[in-house]
N, CA, C and O atoms as a GROMACS GRO file, in nm:
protein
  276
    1UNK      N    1   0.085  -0.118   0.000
    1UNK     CA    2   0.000   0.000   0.000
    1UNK      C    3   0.089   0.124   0.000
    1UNK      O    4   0.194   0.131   0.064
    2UNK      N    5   0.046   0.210  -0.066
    2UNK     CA    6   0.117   0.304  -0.102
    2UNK      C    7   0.024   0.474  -0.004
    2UNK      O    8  -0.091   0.515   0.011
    3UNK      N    9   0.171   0.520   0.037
    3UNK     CA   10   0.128   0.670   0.137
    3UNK      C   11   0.078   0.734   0.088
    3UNK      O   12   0.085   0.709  -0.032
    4UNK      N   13   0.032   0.800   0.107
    4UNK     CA   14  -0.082   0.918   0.012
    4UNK      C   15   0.015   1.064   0.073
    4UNK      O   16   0.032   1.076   0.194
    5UNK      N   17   0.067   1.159  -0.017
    5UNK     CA   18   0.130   1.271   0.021
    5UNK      C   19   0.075   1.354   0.093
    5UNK      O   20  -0.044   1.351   0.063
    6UNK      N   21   0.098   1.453   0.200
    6UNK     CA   22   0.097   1.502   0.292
    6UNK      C   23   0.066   1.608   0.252
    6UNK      O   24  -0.054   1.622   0.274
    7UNK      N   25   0.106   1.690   0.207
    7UNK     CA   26   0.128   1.832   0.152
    7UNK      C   27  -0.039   1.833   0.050
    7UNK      O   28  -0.094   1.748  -0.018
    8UNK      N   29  -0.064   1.943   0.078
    8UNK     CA   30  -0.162   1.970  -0.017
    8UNK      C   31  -0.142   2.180  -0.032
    8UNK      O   32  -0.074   2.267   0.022
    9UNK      N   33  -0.256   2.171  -0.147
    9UNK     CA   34  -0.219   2.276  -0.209
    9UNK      C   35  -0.318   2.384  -0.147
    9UNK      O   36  -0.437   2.358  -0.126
   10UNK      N   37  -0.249   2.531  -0.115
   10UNK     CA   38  -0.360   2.612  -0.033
   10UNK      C   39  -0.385   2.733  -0.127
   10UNK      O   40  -0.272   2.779  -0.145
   11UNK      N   41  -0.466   2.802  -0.191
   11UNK     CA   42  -0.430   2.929  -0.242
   11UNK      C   43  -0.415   3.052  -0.192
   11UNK      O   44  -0.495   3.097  -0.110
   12UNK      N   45  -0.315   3.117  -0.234
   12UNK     CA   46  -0.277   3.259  -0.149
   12UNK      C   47  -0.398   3.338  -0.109
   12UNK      O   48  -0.497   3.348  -0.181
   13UNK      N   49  -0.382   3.401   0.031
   13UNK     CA   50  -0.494   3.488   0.033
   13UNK      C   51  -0.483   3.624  -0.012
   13UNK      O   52  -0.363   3.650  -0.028
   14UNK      N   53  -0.559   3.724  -0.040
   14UNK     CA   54  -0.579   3.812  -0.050
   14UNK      C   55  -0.524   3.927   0.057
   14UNK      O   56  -0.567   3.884   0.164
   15UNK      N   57  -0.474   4.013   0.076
   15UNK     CA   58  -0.450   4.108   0.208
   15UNK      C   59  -0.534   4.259   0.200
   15UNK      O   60  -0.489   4.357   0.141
   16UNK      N   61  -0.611   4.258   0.243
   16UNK     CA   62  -0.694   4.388   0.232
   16UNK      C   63  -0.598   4.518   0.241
   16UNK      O   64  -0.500   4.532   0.315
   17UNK      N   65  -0.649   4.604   0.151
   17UNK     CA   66  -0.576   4.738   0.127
   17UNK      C   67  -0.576   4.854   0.270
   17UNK      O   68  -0.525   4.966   0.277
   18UNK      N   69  -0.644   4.786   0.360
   18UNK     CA   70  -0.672   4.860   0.517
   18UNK      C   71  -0.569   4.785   0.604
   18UNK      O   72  -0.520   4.836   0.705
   19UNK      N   73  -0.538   4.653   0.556
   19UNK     CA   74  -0.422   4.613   0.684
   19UNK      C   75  -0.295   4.652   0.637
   19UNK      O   76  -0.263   4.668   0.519
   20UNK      N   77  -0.229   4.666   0.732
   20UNK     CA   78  -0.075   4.684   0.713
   20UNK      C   79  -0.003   4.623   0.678
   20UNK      O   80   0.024   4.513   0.728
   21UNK      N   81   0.042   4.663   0.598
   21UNK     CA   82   0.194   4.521   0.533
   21UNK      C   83   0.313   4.552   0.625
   21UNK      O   84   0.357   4.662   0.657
   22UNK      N   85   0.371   4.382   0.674
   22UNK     CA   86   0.472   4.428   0.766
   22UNK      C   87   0.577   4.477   0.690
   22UNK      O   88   0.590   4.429   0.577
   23UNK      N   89   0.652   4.560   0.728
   23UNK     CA   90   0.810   4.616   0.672
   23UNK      C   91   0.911   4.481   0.721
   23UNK      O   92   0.874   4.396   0.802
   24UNK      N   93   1.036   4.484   0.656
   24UNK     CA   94   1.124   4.396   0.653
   24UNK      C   95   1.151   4.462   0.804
   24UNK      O   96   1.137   4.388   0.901
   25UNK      N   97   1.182   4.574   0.822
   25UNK     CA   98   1.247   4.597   0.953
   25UNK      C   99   1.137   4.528   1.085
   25UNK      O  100   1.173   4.501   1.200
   26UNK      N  101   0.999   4.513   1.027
   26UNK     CA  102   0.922   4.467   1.166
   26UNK      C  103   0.925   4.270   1.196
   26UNK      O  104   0.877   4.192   1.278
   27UNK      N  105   1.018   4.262   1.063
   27UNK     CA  106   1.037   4.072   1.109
   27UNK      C  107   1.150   4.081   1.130
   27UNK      O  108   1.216   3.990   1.079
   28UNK      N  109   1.228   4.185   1.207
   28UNK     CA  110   1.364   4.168   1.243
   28UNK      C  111   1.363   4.046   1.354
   28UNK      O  112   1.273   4.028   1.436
   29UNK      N  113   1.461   3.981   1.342
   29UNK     CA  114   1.474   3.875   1.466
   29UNK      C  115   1.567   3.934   1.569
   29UNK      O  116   1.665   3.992   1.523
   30UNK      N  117   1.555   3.930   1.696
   30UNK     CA  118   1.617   4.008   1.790
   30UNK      C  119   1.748   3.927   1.768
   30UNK      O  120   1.737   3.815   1.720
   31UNK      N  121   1.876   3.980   1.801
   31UNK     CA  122   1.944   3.976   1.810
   31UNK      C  123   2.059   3.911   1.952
   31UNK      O  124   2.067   3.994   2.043
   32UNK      N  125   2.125   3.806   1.972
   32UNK     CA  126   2.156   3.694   2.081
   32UNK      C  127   2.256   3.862   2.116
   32UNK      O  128   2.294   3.944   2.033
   33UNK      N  129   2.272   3.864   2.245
   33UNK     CA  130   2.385   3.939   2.311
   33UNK      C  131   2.522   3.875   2.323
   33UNK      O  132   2.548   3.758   2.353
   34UNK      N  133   2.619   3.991   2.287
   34UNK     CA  134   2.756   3.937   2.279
   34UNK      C  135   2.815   4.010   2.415
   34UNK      O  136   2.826   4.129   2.444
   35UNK      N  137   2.848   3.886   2.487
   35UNK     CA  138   2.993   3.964   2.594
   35UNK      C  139   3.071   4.105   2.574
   35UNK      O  140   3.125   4.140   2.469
   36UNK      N  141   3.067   4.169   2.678
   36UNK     CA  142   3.179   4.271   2.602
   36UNK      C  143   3.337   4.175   2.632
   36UNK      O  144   3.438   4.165   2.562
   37UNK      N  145   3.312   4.131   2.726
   37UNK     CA  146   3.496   4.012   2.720
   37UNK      C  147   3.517   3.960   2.622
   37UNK      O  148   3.623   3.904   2.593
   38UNK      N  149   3.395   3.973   2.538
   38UNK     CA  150   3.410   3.861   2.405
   38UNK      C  151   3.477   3.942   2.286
   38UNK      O  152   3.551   3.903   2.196
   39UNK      N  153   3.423   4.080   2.317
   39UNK     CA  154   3.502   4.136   2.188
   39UNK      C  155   3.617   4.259   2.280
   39UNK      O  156   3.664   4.348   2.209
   40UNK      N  157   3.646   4.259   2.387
   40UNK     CA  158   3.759   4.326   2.443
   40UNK      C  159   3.886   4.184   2.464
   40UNK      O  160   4.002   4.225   2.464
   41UNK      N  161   3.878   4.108   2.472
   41UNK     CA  162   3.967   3.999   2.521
   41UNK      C  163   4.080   4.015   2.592
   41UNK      O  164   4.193   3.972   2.567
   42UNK      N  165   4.047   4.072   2.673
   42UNK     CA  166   4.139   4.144   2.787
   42UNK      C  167   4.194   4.212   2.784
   42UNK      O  168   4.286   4.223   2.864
   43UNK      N  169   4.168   4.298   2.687
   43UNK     CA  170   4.222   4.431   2.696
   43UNK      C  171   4.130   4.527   2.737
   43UNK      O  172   4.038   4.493   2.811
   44UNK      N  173   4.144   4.670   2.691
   44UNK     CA  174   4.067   4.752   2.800
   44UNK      C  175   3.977   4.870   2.668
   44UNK      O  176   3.894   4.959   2.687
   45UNK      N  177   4.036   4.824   2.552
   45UNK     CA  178   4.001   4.885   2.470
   45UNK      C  179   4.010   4.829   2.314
   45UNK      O  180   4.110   4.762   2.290
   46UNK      N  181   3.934   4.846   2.225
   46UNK     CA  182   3.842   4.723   2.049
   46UNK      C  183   3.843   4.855   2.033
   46UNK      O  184   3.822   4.947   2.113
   47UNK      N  185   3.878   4.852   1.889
   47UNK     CA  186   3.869   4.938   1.770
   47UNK      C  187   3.766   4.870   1.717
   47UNK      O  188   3.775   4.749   1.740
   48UNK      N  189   3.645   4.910   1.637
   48UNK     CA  190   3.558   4.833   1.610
   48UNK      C  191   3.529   4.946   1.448
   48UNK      O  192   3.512   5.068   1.446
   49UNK      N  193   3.530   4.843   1.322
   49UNK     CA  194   3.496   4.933   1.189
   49UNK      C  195   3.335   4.913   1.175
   49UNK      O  196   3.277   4.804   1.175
   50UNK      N  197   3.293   5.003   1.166
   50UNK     CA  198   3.108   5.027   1.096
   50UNK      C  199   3.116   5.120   0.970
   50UNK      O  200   3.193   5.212   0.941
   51UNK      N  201   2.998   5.056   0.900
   51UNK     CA  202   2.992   5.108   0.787
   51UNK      C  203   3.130   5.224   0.719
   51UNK      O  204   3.120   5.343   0.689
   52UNK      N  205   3.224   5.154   0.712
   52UNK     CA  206   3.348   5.226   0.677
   52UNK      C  207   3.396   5.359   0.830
   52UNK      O  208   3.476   5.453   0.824
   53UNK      N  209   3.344   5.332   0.903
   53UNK     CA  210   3.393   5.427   1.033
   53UNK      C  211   3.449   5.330   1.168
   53UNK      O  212   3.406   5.225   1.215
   54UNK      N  213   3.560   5.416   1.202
   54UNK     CA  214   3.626   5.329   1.293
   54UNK      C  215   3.554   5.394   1.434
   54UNK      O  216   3.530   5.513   1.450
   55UNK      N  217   3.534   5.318   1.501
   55UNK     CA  218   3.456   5.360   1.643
   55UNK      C  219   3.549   5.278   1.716
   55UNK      O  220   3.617   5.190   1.664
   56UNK      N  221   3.549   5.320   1.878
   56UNK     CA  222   3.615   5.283   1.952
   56UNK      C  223   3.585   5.233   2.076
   56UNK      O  224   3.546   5.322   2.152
   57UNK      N  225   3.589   5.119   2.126
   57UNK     CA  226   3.472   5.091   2.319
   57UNK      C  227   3.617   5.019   2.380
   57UNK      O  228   3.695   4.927   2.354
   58UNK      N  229   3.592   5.142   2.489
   58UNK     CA  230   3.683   5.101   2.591
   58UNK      C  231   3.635   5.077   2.709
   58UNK      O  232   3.513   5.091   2.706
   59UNK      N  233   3.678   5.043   2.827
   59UNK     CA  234   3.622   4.978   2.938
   59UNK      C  235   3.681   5.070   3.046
   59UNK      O  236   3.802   5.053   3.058
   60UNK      N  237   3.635   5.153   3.117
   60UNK     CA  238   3.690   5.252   3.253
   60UNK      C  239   3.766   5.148   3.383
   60UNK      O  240   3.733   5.030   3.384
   61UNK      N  241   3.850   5.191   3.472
   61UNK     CA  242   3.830   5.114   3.570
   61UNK      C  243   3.750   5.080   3.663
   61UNK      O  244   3.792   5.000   3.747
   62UNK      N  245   3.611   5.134   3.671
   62UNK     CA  246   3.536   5.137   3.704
   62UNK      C  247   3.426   5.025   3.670
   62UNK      O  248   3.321   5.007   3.732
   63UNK      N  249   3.484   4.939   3.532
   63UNK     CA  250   3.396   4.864   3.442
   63UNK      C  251   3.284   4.910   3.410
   63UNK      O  252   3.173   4.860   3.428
   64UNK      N  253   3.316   5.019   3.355
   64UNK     CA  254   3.196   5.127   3.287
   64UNK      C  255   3.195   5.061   3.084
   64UNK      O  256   3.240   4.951   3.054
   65UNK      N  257   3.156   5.125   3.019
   65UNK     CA  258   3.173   5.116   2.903
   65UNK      C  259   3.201   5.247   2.898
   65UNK      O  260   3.173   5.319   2.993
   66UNK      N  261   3.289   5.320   2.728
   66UNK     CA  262   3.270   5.425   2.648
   66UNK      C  263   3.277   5.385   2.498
   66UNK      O  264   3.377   5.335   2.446
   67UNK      N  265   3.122   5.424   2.412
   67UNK     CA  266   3.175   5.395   2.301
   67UNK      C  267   3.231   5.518   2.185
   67UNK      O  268   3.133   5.574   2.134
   68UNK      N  269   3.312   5.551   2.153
   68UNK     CA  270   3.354   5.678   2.100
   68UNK      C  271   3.337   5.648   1.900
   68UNK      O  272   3.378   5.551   1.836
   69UNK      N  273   3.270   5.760   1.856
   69UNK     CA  274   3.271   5.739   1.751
   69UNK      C  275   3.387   5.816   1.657
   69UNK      O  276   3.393   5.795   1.536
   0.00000   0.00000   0.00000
């Protein structure tokens, strides 16, 4: 005897011109948190490049953050 496939076929719905279409930015997936030890590695201060700009996070003795652009 043979399985009969699973999947069947649904047709697209319609989205009314009154609801909102989500923006790409509103299915952003949050983002996992990174250590700052993870990107200082024992030092006290990461040069870090963004969009072609060098920014800078250093760590106070205080274990403060500063991020300097």
């Amino acid at each position: 005897m043979r399985a009969k496939p699973i999947l069947q076929t649904v047709e697209p719905r319609r989205i009314p011109a009154s609801q909102p279409r989500l923006s790409p930015a509103s299915l952003r997936i949050e983002s996992l948190p990174v250590e700052s030890q993870a990107l200082l590695q024992g030092q006290r201060t990461v040069t870090i490049s963004h969009n072609g700009e060098i920014d800078r996070l250093q760590e106070t003795r205080l274990g403060k953050r500063i991020l300097t652009k």
